[in-house]
Every structure is written in structure tokens, then in C-alpha cells.
PDB file of N, CA, C and O in Angstrom:
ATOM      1  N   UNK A   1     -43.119  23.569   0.383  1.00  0.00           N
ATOM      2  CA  UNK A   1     -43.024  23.753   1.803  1.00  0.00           C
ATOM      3  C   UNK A   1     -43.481  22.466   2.496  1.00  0.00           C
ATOM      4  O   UNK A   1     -44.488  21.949   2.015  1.00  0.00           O
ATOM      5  N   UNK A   2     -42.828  21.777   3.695  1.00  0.00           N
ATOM      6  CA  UNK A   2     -42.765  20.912   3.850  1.00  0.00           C
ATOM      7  C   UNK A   2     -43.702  20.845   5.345  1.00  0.00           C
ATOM      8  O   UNK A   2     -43.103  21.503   6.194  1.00  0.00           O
ATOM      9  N   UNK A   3     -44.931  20.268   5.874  1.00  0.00           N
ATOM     10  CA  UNK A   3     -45.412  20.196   7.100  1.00  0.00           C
ATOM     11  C   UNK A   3     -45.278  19.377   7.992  1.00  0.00           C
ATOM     12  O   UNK A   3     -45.613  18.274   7.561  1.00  0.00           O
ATOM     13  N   UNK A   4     -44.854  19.320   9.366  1.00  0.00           N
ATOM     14  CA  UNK A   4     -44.846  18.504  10.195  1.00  0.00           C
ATOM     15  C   UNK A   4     -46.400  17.889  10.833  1.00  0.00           C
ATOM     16  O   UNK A   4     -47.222  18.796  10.963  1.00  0.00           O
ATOM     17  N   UNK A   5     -46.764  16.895  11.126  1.00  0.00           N
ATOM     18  CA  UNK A   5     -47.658  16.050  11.651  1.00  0.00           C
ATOM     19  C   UNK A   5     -48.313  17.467  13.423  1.00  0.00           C
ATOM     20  O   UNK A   5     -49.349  17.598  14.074  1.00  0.00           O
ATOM     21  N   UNK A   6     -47.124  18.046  13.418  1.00  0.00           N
ATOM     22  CA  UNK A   6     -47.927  18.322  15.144  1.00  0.00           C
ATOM     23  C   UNK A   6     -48.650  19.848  14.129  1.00  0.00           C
ATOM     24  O   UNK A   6     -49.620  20.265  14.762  1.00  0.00           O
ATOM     25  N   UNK A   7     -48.512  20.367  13.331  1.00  0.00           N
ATOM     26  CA  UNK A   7     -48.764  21.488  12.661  1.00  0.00           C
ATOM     27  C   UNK A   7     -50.200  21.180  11.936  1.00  0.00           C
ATOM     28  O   UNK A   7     -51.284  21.727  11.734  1.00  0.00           O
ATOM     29  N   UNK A   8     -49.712  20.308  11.749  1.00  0.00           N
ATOM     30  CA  UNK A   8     -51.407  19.374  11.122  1.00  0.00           C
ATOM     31  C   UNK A   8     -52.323  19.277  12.248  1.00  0.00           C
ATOM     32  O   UNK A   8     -53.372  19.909  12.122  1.00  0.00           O
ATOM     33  N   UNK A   9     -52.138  18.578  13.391  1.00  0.00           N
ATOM     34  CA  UNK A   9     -52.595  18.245  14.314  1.00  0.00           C
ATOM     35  C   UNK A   9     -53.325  19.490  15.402  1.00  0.00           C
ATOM     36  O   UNK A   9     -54.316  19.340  16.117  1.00  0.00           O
ATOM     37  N   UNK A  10     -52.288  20.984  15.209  1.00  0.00           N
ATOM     38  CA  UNK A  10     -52.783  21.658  15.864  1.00  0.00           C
ATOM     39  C   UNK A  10     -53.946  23.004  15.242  1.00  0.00           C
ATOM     40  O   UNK A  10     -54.441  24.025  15.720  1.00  0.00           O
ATOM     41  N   UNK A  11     -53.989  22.267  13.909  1.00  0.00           N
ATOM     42  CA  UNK A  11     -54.927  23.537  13.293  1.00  0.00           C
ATOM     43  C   UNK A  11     -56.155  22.149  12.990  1.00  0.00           C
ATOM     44  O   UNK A  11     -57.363  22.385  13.033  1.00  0.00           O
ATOM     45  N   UNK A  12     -55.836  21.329  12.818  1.00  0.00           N
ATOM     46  CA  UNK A  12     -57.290  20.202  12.657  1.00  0.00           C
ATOM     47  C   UNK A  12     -58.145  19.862  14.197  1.00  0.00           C
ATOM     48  O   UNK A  12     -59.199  19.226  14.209  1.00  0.00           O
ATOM     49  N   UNK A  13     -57.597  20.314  15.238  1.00  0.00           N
ATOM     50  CA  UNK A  13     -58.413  20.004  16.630  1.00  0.00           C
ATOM     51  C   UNK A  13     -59.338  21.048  16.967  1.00  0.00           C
ATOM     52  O   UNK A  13     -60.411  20.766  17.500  1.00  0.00           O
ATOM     53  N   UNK A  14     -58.890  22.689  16.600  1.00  0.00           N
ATOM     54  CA  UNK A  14     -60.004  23.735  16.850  1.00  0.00           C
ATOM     55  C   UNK A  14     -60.966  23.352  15.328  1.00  0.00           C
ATOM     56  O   UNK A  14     -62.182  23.297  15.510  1.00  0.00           O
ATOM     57  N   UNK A  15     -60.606  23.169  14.298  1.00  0.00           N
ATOM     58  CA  UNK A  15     -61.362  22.677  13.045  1.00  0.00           C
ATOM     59  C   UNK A  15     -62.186  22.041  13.239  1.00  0.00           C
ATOM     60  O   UNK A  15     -63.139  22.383  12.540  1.00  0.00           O
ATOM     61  N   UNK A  16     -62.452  21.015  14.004  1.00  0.00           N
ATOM     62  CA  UNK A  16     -63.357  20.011  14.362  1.00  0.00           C
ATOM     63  C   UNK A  16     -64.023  20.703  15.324  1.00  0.00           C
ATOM     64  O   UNK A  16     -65.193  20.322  15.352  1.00  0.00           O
ATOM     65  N   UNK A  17     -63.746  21.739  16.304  1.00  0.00           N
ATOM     66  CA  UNK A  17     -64.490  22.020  17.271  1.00  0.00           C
ATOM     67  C   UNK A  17     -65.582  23.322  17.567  1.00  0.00           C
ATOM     68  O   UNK A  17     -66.344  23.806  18.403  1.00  0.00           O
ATOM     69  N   UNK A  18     -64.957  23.499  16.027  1.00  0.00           N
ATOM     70  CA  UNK A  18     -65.652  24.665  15.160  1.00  0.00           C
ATOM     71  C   UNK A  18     -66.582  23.866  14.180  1.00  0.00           C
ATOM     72  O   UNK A  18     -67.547  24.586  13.921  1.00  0.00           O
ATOM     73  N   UNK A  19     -66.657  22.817  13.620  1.00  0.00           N
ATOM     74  CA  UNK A  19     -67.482  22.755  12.806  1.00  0.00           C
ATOM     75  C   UNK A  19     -68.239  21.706  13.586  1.00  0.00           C
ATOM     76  O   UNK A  19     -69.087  21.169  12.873  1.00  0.00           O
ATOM     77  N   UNK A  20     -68.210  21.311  14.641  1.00  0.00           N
ATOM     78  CA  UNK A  20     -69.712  20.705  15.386  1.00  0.00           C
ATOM     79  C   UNK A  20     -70.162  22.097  15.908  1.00  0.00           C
ATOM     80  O   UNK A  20     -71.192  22.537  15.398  1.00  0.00           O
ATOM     81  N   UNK A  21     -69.473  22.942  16.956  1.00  0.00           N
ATOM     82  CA  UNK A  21     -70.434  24.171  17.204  1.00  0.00           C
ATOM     83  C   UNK A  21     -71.260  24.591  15.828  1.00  0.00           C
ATOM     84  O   UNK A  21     -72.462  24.852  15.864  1.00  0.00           O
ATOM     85  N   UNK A  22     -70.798  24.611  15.115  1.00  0.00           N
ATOM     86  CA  UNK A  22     -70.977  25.292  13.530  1.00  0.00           C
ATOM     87  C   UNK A  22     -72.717  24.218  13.047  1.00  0.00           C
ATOM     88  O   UNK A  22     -73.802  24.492  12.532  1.00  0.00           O
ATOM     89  N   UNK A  23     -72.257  23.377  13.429  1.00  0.00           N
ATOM     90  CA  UNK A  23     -72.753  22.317  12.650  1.00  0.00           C
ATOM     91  C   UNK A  23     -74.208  21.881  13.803  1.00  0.00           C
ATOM     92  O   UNK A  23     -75.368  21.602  13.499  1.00  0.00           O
ATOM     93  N   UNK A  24     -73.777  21.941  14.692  1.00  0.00           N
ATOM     94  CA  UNK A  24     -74.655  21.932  15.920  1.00  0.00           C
ATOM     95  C   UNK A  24     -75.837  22.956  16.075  1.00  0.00           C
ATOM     96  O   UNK A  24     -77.014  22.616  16.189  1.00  0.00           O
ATOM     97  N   UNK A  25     -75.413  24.162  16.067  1.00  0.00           N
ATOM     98  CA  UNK A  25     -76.443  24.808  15.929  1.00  0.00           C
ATOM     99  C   UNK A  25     -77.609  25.359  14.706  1.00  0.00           C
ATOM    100  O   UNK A  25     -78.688  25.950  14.733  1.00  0.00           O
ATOM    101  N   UNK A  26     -76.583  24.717  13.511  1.00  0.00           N
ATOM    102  CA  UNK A  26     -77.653  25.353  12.440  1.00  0.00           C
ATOM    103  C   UNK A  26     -78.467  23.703  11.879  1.00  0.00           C
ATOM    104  O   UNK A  26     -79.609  23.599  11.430  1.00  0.00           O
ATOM    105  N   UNK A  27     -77.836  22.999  12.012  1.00  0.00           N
ATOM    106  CA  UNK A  27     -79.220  21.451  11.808  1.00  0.00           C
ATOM    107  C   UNK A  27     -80.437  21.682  11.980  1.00  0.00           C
ATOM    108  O   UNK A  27     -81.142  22.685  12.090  1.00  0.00           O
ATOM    109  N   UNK A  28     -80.603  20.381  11.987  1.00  0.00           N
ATOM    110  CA  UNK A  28     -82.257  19.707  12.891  1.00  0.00           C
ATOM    111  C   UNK A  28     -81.811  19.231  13.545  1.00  0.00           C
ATOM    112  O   UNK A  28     -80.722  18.662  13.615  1.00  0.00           O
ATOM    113  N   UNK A  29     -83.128  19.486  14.578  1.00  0.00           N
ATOM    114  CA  UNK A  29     -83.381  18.754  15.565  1.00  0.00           C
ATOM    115  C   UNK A  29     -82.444  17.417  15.765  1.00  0.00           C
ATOM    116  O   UNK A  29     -81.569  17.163  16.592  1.00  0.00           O
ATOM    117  N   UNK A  30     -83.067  16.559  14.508  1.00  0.00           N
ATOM    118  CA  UNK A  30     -82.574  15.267  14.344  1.00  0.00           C
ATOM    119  C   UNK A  30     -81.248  14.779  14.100  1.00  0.00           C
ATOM    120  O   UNK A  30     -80.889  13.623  14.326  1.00  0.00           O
ATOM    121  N   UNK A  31     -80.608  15.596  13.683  1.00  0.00           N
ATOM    122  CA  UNK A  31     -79.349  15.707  13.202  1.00  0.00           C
ATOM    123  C   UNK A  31     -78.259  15.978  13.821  1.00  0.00           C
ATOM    124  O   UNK A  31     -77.172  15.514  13.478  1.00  0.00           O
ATOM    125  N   UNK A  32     -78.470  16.933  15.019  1.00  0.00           N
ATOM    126  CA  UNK A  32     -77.546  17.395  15.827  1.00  0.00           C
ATOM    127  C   UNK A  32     -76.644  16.732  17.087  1.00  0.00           C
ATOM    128  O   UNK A  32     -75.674  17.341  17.538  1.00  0.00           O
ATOM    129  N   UNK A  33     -77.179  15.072  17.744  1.00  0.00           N
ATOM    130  CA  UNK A  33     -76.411  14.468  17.521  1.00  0.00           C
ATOM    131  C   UNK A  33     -75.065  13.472  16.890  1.00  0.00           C
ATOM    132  O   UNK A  33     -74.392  12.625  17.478  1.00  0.00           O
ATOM    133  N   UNK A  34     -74.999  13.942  15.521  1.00  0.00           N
ATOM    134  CA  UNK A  34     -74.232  13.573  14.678  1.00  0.00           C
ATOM    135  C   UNK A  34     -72.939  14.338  14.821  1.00  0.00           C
ATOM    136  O   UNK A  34     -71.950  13.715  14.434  1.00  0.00           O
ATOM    137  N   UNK A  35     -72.682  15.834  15.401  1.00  0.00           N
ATOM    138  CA  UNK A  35     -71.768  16.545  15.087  1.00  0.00           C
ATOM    139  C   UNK A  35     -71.176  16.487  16.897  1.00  0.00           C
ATOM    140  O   UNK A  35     -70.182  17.172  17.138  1.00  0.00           O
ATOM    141  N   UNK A  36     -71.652  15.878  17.789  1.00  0.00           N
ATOM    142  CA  UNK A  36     -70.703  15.807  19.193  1.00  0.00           C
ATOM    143  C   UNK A  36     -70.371  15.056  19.246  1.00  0.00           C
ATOM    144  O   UNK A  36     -70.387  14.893  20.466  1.00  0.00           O
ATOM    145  N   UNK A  37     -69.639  13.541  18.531  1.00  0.00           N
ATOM    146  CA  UNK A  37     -68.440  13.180  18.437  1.00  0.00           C
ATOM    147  C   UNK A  37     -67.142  13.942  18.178  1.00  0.00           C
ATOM    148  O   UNK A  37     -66.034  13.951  18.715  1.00  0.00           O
ATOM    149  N   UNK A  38     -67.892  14.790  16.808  1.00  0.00           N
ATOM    150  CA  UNK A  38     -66.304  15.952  16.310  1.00  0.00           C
ATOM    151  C   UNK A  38     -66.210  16.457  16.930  1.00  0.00           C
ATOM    152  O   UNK A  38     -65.018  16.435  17.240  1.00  0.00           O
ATOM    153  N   UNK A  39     -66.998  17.406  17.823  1.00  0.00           N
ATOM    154  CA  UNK A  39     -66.448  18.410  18.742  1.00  0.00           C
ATOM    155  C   UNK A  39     -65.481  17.983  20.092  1.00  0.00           C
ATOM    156  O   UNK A  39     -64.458  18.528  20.506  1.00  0.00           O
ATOM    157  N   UNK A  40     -66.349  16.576  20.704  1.00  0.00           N
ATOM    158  CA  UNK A  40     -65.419  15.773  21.472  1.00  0.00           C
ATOM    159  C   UNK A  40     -64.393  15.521  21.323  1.00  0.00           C
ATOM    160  O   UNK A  40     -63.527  15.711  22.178  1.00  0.00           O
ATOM    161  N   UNK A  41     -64.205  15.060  20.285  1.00  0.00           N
ATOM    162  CA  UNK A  41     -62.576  14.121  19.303  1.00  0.00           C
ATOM    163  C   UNK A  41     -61.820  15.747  19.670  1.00  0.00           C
ATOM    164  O   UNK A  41     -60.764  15.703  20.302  1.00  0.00           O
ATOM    165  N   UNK A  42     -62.154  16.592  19.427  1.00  0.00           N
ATOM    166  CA  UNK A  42     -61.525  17.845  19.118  1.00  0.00           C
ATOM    167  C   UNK A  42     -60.774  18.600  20.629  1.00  0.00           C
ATOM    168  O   UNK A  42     -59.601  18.871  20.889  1.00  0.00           O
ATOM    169  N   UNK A  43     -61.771  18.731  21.242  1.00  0.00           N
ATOM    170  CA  UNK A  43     -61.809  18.963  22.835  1.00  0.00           C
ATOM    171  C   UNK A  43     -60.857  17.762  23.751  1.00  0.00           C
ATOM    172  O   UNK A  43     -60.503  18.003  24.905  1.00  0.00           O
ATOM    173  N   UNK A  44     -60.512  16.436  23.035  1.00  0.00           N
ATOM    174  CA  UNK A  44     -60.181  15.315  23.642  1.00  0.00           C
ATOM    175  C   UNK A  44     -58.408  15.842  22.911  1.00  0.00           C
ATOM    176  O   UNK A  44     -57.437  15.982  23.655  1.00  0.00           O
ATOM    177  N   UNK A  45     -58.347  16.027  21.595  1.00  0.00           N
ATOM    178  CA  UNK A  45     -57.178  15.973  21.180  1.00  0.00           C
ATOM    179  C   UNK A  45     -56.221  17.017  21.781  1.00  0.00           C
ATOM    180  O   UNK A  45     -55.067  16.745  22.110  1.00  0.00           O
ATOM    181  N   UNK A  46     -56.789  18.241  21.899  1.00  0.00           N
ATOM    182  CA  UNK A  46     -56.337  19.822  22.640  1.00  0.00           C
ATOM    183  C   UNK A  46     -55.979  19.179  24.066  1.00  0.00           C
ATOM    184  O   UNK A  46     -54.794  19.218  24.396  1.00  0.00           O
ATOM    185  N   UNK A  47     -56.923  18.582  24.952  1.00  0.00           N
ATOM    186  CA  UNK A  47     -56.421  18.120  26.319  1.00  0.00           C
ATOM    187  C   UNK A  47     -55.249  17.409  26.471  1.00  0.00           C
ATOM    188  O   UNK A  47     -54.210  17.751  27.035  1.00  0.00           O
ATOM    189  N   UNK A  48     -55.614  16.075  25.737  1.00  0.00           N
ATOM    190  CA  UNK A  48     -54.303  15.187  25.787  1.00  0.00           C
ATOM    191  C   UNK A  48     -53.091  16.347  25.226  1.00  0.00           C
ATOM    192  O   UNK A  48     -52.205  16.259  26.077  1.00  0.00           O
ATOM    193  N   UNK A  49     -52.763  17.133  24.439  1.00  0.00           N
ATOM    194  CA  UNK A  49     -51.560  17.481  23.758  1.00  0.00           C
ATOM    195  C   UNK A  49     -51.449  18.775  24.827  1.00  0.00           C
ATOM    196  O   UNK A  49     -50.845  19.791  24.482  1.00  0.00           O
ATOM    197  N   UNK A  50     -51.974  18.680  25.933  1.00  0.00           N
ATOM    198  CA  UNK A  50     -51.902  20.138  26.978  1.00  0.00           C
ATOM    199  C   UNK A  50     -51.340  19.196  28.280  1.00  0.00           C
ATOM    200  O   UNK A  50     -50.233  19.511  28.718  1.00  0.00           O
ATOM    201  N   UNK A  51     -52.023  18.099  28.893  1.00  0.00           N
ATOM    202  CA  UNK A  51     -50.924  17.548  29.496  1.00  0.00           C
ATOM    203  C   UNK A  51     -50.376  16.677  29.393  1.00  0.00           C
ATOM    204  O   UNK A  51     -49.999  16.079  30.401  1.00  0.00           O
ATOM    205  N   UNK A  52     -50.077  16.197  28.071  1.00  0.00           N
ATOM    206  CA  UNK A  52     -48.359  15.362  27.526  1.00  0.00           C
ATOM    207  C   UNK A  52     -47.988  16.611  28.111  1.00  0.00           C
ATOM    208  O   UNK A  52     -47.793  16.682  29.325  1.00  0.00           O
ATOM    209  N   UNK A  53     -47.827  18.000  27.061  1.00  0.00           N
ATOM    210  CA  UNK A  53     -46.681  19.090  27.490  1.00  0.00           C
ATOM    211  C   UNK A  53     -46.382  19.617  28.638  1.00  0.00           C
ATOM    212  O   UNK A  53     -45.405  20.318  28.902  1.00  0.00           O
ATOM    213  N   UNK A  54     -47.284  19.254  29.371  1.00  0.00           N
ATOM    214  CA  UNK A  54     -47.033  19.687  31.334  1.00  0.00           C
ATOM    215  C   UNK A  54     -46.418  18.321  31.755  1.00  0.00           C
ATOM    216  O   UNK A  54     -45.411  18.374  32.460  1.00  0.00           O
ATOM    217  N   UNK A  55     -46.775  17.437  31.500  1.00  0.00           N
ATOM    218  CA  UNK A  55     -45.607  15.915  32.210  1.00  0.00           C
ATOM    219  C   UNK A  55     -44.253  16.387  31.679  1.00  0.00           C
ATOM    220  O   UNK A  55     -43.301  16.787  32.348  1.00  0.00           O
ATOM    221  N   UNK A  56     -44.363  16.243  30.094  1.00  0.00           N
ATOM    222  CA  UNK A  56     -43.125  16.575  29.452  1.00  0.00           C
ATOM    223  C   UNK A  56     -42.156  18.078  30.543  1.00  0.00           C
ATOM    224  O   UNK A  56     -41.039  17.750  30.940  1.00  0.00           O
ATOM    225  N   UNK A  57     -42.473  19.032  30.790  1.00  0.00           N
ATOM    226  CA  UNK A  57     -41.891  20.341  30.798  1.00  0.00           C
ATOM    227  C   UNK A  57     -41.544  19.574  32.855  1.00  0.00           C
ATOM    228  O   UNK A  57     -40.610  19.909  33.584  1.00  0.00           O
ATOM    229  N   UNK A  58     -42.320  18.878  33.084  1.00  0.00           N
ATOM    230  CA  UNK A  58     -42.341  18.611  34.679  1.00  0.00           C
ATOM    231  C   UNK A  58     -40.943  17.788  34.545  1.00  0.00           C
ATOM    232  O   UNK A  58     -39.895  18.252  34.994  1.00  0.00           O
ATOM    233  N   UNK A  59     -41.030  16.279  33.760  1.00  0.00           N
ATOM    234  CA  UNK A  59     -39.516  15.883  33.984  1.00  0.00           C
ATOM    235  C   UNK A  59     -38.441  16.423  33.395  1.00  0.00           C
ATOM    236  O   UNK A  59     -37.400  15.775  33.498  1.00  0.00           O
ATOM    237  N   UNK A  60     -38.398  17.789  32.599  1.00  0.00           N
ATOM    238  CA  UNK A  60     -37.236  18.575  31.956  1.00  0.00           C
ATOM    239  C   UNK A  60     -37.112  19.317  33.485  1.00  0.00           C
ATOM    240  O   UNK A  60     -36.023  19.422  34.049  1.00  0.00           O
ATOM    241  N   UNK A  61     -38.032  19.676  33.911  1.00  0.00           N
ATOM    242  CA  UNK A  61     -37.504  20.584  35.327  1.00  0.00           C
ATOM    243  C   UNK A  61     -37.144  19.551  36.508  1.00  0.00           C
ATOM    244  O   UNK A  61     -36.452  20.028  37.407  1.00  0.00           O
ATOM    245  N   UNK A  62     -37.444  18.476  36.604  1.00  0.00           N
ATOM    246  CA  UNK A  62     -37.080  17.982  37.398  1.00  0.00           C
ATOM    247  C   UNK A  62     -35.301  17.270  37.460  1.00  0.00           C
ATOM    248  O   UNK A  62     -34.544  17.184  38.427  1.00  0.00           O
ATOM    249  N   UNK A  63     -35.111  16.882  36.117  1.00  0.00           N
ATOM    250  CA  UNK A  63     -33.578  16.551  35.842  1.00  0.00           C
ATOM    251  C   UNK A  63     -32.419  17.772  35.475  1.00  0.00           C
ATOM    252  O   UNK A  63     -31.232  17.617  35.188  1.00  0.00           O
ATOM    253  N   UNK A  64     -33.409  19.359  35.622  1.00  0.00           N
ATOM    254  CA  UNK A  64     -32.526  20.650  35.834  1.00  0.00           C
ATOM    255  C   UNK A  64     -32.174  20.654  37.645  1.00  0.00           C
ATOM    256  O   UNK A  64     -31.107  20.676  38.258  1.00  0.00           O
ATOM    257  N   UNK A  65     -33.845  20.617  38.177  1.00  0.00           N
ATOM    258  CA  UNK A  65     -33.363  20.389  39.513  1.00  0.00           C
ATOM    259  C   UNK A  65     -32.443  19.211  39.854  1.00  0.00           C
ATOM    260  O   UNK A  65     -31.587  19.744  40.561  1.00  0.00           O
ATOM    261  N   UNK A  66     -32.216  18.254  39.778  1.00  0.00           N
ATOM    262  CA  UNK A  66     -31.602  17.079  40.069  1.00  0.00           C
ATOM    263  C   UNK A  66     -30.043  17.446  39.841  1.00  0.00           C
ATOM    264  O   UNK A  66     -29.119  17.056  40.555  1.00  0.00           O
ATOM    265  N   UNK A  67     -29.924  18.422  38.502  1.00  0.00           N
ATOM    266  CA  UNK A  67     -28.443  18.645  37.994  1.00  0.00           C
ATOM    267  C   UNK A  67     -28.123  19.939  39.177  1.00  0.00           C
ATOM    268  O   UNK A  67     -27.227  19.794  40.008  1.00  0.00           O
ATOM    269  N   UNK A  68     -28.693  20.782  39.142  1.00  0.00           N
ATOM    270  CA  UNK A  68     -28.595  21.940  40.559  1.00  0.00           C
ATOM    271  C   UNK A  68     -28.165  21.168  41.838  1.00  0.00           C
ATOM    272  O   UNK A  68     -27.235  21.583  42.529  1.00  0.00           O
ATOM    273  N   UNK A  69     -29.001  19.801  42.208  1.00  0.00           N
ATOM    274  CA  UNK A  69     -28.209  19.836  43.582  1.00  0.00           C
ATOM    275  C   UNK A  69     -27.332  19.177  43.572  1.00  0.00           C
ATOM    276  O   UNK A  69     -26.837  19.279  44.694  1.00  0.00           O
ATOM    277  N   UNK A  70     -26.576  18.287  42.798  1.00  0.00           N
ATOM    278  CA  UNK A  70     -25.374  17.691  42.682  1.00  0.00           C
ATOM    279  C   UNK A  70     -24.445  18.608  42.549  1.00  0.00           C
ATOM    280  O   UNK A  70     -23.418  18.108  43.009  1.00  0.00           O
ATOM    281  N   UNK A  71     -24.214  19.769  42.142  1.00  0.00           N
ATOM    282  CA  UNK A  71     -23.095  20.421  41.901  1.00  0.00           C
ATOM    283  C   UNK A  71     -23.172  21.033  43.668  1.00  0.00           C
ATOM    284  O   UNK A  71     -22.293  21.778  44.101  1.00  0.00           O
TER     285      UNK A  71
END
């Protein structure tokens, strides 16, 4: 079975944001800055891939509208 890169991408961003919560609360003290980069990286990757797909879906509707008023 063959995987695409966005399939990868969309089960490895809650993964990371689960294992700093994960990772965050059961440490030390000392330690628990180490795991809010991953959760960031994680929280950062979900955003960006939420509005690419709202720009993206905005100029598909906008060149439907554009084709609507020419006719």
C-alpha cells in the first residue's frame, strides 16, 4: 500500500502535539521545556495546512464567480 506525503503529514502533526502534552506533564520540572518546541512545530503545521486550504478554496470560488458573471 502506497502513502502520500499529505497522509503522513496529517497523522504526524496531532502526534507531536500529543506527545509534548504527553510529555509535558509527566517530566521534571527540568525537563519540560524540552517538549514545547514539538507541540509548537505541531500546532504551527495544523495552522499553516488550515489556511493554505482557505486561500486555496477562496481563489477556486473566486474564478467560479468570475466564470458566473461572464456568461
Amino acid at each position: 500500500m502506497k502513502f502520500e506525503k499529505a497522509y503522513i503529514f496529517s497523522l504526524v502533526a496531532p502526534l507531536m502535539i500529543l506527545l509534548s502534552i504527553v510529555g509535558f506533564t509527566l517530566r521534571k520540572d527540568s525537563k519540560k521545556i524540552f517538549y514545547l518546541p514539538i507541540g509548537l512545530m505541531g500546532i504551527i503545521i495544523i495552522s499553516e495546512k488550515e489556511l493554505s486550504r482557505g486561500i486555496r478554496r477562496k481563489k477556486i470560488f473566486n474564478k467560479i464567480k468570475s466564470f458566473k458573471q461572464t456568461k
